[in-house]
C-alpha positions as CSV (number, residue, x, y, z in Angstrom):
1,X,12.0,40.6,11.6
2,X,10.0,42.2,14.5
3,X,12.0,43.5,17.2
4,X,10.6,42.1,20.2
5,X,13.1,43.4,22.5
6,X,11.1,46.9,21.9
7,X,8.0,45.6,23.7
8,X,9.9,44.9,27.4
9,X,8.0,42.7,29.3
10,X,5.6,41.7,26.6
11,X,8.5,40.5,24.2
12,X,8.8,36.9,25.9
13,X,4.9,36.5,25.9
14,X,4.9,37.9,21.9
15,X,7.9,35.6,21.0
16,X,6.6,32.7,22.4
17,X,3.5,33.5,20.4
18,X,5.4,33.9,17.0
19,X,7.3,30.3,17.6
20,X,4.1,28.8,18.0
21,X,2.8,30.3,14.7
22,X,5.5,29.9,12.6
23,X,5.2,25.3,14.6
24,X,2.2,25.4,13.3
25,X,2.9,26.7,9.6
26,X,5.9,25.0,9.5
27,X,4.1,21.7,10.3
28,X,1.2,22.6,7.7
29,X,3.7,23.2,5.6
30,X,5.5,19.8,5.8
31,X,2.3,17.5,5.8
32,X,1.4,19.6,2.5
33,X,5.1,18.5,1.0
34,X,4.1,15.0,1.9
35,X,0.9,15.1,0.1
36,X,2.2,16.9,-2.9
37,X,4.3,13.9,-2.8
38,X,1.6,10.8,-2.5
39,X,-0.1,13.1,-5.0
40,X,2.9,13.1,-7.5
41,X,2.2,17.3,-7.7
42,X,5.4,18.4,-8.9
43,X,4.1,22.7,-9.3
44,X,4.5,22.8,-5.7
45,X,8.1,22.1,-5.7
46,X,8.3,25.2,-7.9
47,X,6.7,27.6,-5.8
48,X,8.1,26.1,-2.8
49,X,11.9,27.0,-4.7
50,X,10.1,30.6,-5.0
51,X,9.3,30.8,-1.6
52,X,12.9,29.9,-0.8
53,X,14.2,32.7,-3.7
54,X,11.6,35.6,-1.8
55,X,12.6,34.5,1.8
56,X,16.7,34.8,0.7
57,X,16.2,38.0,-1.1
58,X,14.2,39.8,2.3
59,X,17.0,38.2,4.6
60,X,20.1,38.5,2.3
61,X,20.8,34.8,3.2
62,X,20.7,31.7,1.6
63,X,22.0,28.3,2.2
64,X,22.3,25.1,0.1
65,X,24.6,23.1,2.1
66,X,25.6,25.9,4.4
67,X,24.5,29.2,5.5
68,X,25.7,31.6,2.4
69,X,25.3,35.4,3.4
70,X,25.1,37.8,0.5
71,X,27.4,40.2,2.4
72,X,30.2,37.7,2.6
73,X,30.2,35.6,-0.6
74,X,27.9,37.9,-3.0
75,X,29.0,35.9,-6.2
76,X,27.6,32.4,-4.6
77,X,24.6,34.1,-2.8
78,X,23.3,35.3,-6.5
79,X,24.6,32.1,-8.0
80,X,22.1,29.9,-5.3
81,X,19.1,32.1,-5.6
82,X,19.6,32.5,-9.2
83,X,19.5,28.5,-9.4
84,X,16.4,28.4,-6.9
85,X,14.4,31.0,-8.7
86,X,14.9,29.5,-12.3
87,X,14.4,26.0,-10.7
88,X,10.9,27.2,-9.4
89,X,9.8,28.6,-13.1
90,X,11.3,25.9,-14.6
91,X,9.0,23.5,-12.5
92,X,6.2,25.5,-12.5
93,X,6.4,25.7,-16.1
94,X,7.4,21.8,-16.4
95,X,4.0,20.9,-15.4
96,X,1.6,23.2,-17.5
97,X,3.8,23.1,-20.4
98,X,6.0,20.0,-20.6
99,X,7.6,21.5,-24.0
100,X,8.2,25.1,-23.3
101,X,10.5,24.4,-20.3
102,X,12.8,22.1,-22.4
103,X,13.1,20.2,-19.0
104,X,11.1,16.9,-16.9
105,X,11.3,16.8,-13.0
């Protein structure tokens, strides 16, 4: 992550900048989930899991019910983003090629 705090006075104006980005992708991102939904698009779900798998593996934190941090409980941590990122192939793969993935979602 940035360090804001680097920038003085300019940090609150630059934070305040970056929250409304990430509204506004965050909101993209959630009207896109509801029309990969009314779509019945399930590859989406895949490299949405992908996304997840990337974002946990930059921030060494994870969560599936709770916050899991790789530095605390390593053996879940690899265990969660293990199951995200074969989840996301598995989906991906589930919708070009029903038989190879040996699995429906």
């Amino acid at each position: 992550m940035f360090r804001t705090e680097l920038l003085g006075p300019w940090a609150s104006l630059l934070r305040s900048r970056m929250e409304t980005k990430d509204r506004y992708i965050t909101a993209g991102v959630l009207i896109a989930v509801w029309v990969f939904a009314v779509l019945n698009w399930t590859w989406p779900w895949g490299v949405l899991f992908l996304a997840w798998a990337l974002s946990s593996l930059r921030t060494k934190q994870t969560f599936l019910i709770r916050e899991i941090d790789k530095g605390q409980n390593p053996m879940l941590y690899w265990a969660v983003l293990s199951t995200w990122i074969i989840m996301g192939v598995l989906i991906i793969l589930g919708e070009y090629q029903p038989g190879l993935a040996g699995a429906t979602f």
